[in-house]
C-alpha positions in Angstrom: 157.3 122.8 78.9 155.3 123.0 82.4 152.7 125.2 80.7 152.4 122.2 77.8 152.2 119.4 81.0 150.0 121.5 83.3 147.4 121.6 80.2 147.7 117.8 79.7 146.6 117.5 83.1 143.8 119.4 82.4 142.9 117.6 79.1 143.1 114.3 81.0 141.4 115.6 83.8 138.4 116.7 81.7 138.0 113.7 80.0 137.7 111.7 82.9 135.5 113.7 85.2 133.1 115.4 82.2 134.2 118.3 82.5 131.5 120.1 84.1 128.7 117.9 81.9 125.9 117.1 85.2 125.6 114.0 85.7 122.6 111.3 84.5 120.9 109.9 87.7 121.0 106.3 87.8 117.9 104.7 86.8 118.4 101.1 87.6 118.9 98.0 84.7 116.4 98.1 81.9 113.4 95.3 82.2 113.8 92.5 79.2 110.1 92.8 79.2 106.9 95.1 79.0 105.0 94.9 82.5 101.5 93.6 81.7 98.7 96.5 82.8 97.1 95.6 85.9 94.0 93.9 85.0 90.7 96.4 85.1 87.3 95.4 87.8 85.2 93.3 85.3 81.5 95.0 85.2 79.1 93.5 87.2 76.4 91.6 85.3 73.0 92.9 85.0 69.4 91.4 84.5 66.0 92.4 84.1 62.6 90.9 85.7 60.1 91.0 83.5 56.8 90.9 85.1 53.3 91.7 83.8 53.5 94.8 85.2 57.0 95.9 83.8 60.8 95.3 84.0 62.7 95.5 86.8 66.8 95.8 86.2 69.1 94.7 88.6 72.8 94.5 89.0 74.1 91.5 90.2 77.4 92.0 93.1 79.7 88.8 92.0 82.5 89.9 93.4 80.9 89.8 97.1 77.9 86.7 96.3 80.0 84.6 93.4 77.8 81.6 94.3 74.7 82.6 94.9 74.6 85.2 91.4 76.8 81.6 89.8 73.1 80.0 90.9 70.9 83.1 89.7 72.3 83.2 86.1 72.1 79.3 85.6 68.7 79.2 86.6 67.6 82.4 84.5 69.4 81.1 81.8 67.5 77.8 82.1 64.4 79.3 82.1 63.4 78.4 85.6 61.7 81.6 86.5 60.1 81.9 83.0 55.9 81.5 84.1 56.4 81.7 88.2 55.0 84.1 90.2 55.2 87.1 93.6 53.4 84.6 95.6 54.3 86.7 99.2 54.3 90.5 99.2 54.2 92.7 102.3 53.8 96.4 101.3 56.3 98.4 103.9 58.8 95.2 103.7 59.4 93.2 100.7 58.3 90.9 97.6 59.1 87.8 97.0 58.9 85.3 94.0 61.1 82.4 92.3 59.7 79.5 93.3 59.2 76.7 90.4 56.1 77.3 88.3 53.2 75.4 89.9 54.8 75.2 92.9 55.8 78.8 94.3 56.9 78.1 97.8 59.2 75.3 96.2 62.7 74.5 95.7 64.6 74.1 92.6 65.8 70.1 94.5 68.5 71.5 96.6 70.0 74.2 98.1 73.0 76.7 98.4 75.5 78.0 101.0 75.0 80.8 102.5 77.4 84.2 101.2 76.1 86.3 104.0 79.3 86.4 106.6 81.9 89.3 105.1 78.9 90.5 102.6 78.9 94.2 102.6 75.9 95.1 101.5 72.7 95.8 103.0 68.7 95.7 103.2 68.2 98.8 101.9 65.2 99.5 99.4 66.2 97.7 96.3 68.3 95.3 97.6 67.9 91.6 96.2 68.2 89.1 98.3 68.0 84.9 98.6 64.8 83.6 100.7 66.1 80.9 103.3 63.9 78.6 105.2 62.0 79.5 108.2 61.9 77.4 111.4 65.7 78.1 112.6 67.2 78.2 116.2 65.7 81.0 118.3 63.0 82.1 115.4 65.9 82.7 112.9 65.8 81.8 109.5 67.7 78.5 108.3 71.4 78.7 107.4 72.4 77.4 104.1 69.2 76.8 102.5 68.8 79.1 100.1 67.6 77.7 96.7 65.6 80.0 93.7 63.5 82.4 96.2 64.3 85.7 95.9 63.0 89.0 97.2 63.0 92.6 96.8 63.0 95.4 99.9 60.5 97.8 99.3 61.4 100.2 102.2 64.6 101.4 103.9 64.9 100.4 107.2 62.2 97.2 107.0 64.5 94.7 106.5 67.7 95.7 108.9 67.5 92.6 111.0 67.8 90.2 108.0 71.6 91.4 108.0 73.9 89.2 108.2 71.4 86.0 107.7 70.1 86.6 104.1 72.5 86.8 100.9 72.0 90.0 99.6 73.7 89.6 95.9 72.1 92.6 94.1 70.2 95.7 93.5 67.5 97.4 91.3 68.9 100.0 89.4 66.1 100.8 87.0 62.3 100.2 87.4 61.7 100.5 91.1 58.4 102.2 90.1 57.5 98.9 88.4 58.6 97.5 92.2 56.1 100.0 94.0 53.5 98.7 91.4 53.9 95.1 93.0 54.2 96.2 96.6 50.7 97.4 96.1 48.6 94.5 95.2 45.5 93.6 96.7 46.6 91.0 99.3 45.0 88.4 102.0 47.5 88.8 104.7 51.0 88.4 102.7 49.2 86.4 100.0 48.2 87.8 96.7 44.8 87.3 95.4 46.2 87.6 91.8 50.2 87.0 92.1 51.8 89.1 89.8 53.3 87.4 86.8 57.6 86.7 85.9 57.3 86.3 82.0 61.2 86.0 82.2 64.1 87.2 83.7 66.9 87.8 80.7 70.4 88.1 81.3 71.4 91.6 79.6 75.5 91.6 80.2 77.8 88.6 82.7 81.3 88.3 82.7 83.4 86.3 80.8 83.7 83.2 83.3 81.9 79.8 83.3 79.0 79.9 85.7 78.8 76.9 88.0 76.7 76.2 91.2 79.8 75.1 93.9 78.3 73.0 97.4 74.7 72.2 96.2 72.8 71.1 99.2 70.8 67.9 99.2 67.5 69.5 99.7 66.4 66.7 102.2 69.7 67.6 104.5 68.4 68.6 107.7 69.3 72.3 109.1 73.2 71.8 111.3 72.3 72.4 114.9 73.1 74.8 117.2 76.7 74.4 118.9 75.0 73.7 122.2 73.0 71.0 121.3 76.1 69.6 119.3 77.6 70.0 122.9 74.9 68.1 124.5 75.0 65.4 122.0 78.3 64.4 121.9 79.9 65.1 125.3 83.3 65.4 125.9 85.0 62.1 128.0 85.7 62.6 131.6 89.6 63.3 132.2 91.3 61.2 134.5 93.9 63.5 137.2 96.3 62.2 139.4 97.7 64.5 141.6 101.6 64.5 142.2 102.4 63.0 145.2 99.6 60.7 145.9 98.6 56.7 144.8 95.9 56.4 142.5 93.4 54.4 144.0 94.2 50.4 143.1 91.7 48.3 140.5 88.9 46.8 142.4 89.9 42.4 142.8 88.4 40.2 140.0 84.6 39.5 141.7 84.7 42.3 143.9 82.1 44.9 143.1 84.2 48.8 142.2 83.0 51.8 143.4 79.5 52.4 141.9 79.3 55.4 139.2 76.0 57.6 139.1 74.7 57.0 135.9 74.1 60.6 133.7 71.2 60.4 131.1 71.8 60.7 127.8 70.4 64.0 126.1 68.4 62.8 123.3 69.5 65.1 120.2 66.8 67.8 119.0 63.9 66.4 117.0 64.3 66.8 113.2 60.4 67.4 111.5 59.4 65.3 108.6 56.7 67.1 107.6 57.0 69.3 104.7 56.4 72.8 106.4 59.4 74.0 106.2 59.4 74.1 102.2 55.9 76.1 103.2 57.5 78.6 105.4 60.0 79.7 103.3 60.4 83.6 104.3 63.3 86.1 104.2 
């Protein structure tokens, strides 16, 4: 009888514990649903320059220069740059074409915001890049007035101090021999005595997003200037202090002259030029 409830024990004993079965790990509750997969880098798009002296591919960097390649595609697509020409090349540095047929140091009527600040890229052979406005503070380039100009580097190490002021938003990867074709036209100083035709410039692959030009530019806008000038412009009021402990000084009596205040002169703010040179010095 002690044997039989001993081995009942057991039975029970078994049955609650396994009975030497390991144990399942705990895995946590079941999802109701399928986790999407993350979502894959779209592929850049990519272009070609056709010029009369061959194609030129380049990949366009939308993820770092979403504006400026937003501004790119809509014009190719357009046809803008169908007909225009390389009106500046300079042999160890770059070429540089866009501008509207008839008219290559022009604008398309406006201009862009500059995607320079954060962009990783650099001026290294290849490397596209937007043509701002000369005539800047210090001898620099004008901010934000980028429009259709683009150019080319034909050199590493040429271009290094345009970092940082020019949008780079691409790069040739296929025809830089049609490149070194252009660098080496017969030129007046940086002008070409026969600029080299752009039949086209065809969009070959883009994402699957609507292209749209964001913060057009009136292209009449004058450049911003410099923070000190701003400064000198619109000064700060004087601030009044009383110190603790003392009486500020009483209002003068009605017909009693006050205490007379030197007069400051006005900084006049910087002269903006109406001619149209700038549109004439447009260089990267």
């Amino acid at each position: 009888m002690r044997k039989l409830s001993l081995l009942s024990i057991a039975v029970v004993f078994c049955f609650v514990i396994g009975c030497g079965d390991t144990p399942k790990p705990f895995s946590g509750p079941t999802l109701p649903y399928t986790p999407a997969p993350p979502k894959e880098k779209q592929k850049d798009p990519e272009v070609v320059i056709k010029t009369e002296l061959g194609d030129i591919t380049v990949r366009l960097f939308e993820d770092d220069a979403p504006n400026t390649v937003a501004n790119f595609i809509t014009l190719a697509e357009s046809k803008y740059y169908d007909g225009s020409v390389f009106h500046r090349i300079i042999k160890d540095f770059m070429i540089q074409g866009g501008g509207p047929k008839g008219n290559p140091q022009g604008t398309p009527g406006y201009k862009i915001p500059d995607e320079a600040r954060g962009n990783p890229h650099k001026h290294k052979r290849g490397a596209l890049a937007m043509g701002l406005l000369g005539g800047g503070q210090g001898g620099r380039p004008q901010s934000n007035s980028a429009g259709s100009q683009f150019y080319i580097v034909t050199k590493d190490g040429a271009a290094d101090h345009l970092n940082g002021f020019h949008t780079i938003f691409g790069e040739v990867i296929s025809g830089m021999d049609v490149v070194d074709k252009l660098r080496e036209v017969t030129v007046e100083g940086d002008k070409p005595k026969s600029a080299p035709k752009i039949n086209a410039v065809e969009i070959l692959s883009k994402r699957d997003t609507k292209y749209e030009v964001r913060g057009k530019i009136a292209e009449n806008t004058p450049p911003k200037p410099a923070m000190s000038q701003q400064i000198k412009m619109n000064p700060r009021p004087p601030v009044k202090v009383t110190v603790p402990g003392t009486t500020p000084p009483a209002p003068a009596a009605q017909g009693t002259p006050a205490t007379k205040v030197p007069e400051t002169k006005a900084v006049p703010p910087p002269a903006v030029e109406t001619k149209p040179a700038p549109a004439e010095t447009k260089k990267p």
